[in-house]
C-alpha positions, 0 to 999 in steps of 0.5 A: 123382618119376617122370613119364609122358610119352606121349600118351594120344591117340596111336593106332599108325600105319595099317599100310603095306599099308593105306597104299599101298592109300588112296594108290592109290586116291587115284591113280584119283580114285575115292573114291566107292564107287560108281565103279566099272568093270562086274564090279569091286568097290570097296575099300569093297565089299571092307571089307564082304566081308571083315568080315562073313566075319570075323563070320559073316555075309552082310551088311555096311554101312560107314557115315560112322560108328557113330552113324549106323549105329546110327541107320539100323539102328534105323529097319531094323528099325522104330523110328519116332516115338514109339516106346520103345526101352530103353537102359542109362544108361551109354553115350556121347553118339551112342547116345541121339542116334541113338535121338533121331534116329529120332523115339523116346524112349529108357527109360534102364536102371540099370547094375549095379557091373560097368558092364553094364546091370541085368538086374533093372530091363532086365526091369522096365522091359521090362514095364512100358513096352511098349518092343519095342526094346532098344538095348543098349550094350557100353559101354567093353567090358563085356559083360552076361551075353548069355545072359540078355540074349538070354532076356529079348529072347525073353520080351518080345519084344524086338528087340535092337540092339547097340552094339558100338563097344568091343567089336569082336573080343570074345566072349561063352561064344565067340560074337562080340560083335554076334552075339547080336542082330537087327542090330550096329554096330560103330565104326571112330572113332580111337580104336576098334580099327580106325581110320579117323578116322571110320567104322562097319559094321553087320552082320545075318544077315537080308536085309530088314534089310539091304536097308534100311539100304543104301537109307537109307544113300544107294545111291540105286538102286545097291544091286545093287552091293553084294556082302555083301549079298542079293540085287537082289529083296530090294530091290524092296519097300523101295527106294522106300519108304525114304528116302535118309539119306546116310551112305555109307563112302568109298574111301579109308577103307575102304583103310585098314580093310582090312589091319586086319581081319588084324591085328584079333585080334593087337591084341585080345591086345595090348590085353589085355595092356596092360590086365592089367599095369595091372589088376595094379597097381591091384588092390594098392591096398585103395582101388581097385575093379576090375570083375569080369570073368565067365568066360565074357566074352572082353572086348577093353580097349582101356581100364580103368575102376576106381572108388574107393568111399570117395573123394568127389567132390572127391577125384576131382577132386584125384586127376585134377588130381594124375594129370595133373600126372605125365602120367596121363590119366584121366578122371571119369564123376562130374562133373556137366557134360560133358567131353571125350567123358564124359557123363552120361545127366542131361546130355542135356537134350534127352530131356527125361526127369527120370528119376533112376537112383540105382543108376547115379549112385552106380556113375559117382560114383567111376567113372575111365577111362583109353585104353590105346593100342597106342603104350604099351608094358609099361614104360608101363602099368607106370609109369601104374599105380604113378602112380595108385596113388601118387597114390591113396594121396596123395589119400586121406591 
């Protein structure tokens, strides 16, 4: 019986010029992004430039994290205590902890069989709870119709803020992922598509929304030394009205994002690659479901999710137990307590919200996920695929 032997969690090695560039800063002992001599500009300044000029836009923050920069995104565009803000239901941990850091109370949103939110209930809910703020998940890289999205966003008023920590490099009908809303983060965590341990960057084309968030990220009155930023005189009605959050990216971080924004599409193409061969694999089982991909969403999977409907809880449960045993790795967003980074929206109790979303809980009920990390090559993804549909059909009999 054939075993797969590779690690699931290991990530391929920080390109060499990102690595003489973290050692060189290391060297000058200035790794905070603000030590810097008059007229110079920082590697964490250079991180900002250059991925905004890789979305398009003017304005970049690197953060400690994509949390945070959620966090501090949603109070730059006005999201205080007490206020509703809709999320979809499907989505990790540090998404409704920003909304709980800001004082809001998320209305979670069912999610349809593809993993996107429901636009259905986004509309209901967007009615009927008076929410003007929309925090919208591409969760494990699955894009919703963003036209649509972006229709119900203008309708009622919604500003929309885009979780795109699985969707750097994405598009959706050609437009980039994180282009769509008011402000976007993005997540440079380990396992993302850049990688620098921990990290974020948020990005918006408006100046104001800027301004703020680099005051509430910890520049202190330092602001002037940001260069994917606007300009000193946007600052001067928020700089002391805007509390210090302390969340600031490093130098030596940004050193090793830096090279991998040149290399960022080449990967999308390798993960995609990976991901087919599995897909291609998984679809020949009549007991695996695939989710449908639209024309129109050029998706980045850096991971493969598949659902097995006719399975029941214990058979999820025996078929990781068995995958596991021959070195798959998979990981169940059915069980009924967190594990690992999967959760449910029912596990965080401190929402306080006993809403039951009976769409999203039959669609998690089955619901397997499975990292694809570049160390994998196509024999790998190969070999993983046939152990799952081997073990499939043995836990099914």
């Amino acid at each position: 019986m054939e075993r797969f032997t590779k690690s699931f969690t290991q990530q391929a090695p920080i390109p060499e010029e990102g690595i003489a560039l973290a050692v060189e800063v290391m060297r000058t002992g200035r790794l905070h992004r603000y030590n810097v001599d008059p007229g110079e500009k920082s590697t964490t300044d250079q991180l900002e430039l250059a991925f905004a000029q890789y979305m398009g836009v003017d304005n970049c923050l690197a953060c400690a994290s994509c949390g945070y920069a959620l966090h501090i995104a949603m109070r730059s565009v006005g999201v205080s205590h007490g206020d509703k803000v809709l999320c979809n239901a499907f989505t990790l941990a540090p998404v409704p902890g920003a909304i709980h850091n800001t004082g809001a109370t998320p209305v979670l949103v069912e999610i349809d069989e593809n993993l996107c939110i429901d636009l259905d209930d986004l509309e209901y809910k967007a009615n009927q709870s008076g929410a003007k703020f929309l925090l919208l998940s591409h969760m494990r890289g699955h894009i919703a119709d963003m036209d649509k999205v972006v229709d119900i966003c203008h309708r009622y008023d919604l500003t929309l803020i885009e979780d795109c920590a699985h969707t750097m490099g994405a598009k959706w009908n050609g437009k980039l992922s994180g282009s769509f809303g008011d402000v976007a983060c993005f997540s440079t965590q380990t396992y993302k598509h850049m990688n620098s341990g921990e990290g974020g960057l948020l990005v918006t084309p408006h100046k104001k929304i800027m301004a703020k968030a680099i005051i509430y990220s910890g520049s202190y009155m330092l602001y002037d030394r940001h260069h994917a930023a606007p300009e000193s005189s946007e600052f001067d009605d928020v700089r002391l009205q805007t509390p210090n959050y302390s969340g600031r990216m490093d130098n030596l971080r940004a050193a090793t994002l830096l090279p991998q924004i040149a290399k960022l599409d080449e990967d999308c193409k390798a993960w995609n690659l990976r991901h087919d061969i599995v897909a291609e694999v998984l679809s020949t089982s009549d007991k695996i479901k695939l989710t449908e991909r639209p024309q129109k969403e050029q998706f980045v999977a850096s991971s493969i999710q598949f659902s097995l409907p006719t399975f029941s809880a214990e058979q999820c449960i025996s078929l990781v137990e068995r995958c596991a045993k021959r070195g798959v790795v998979l990981k169940w967003f059915g069980s009924n307590t967190p594990e690992s980074y999967t959760s449910k929206y029912d596990s965080w109790a401190y929402l306080n919200d006993e809403t039951q979303l009976v769409k999203t809980d039959q669609v998690l009920s089955t619901l397997l996920d499975m990292r694809l990390p570049l160390t994998f090559d196509e024999q790998d993804c190969s070999l993983i695929a046939k152990i799952i549909v081997q073990e499939v059909e043995a836990t099914y009999e």
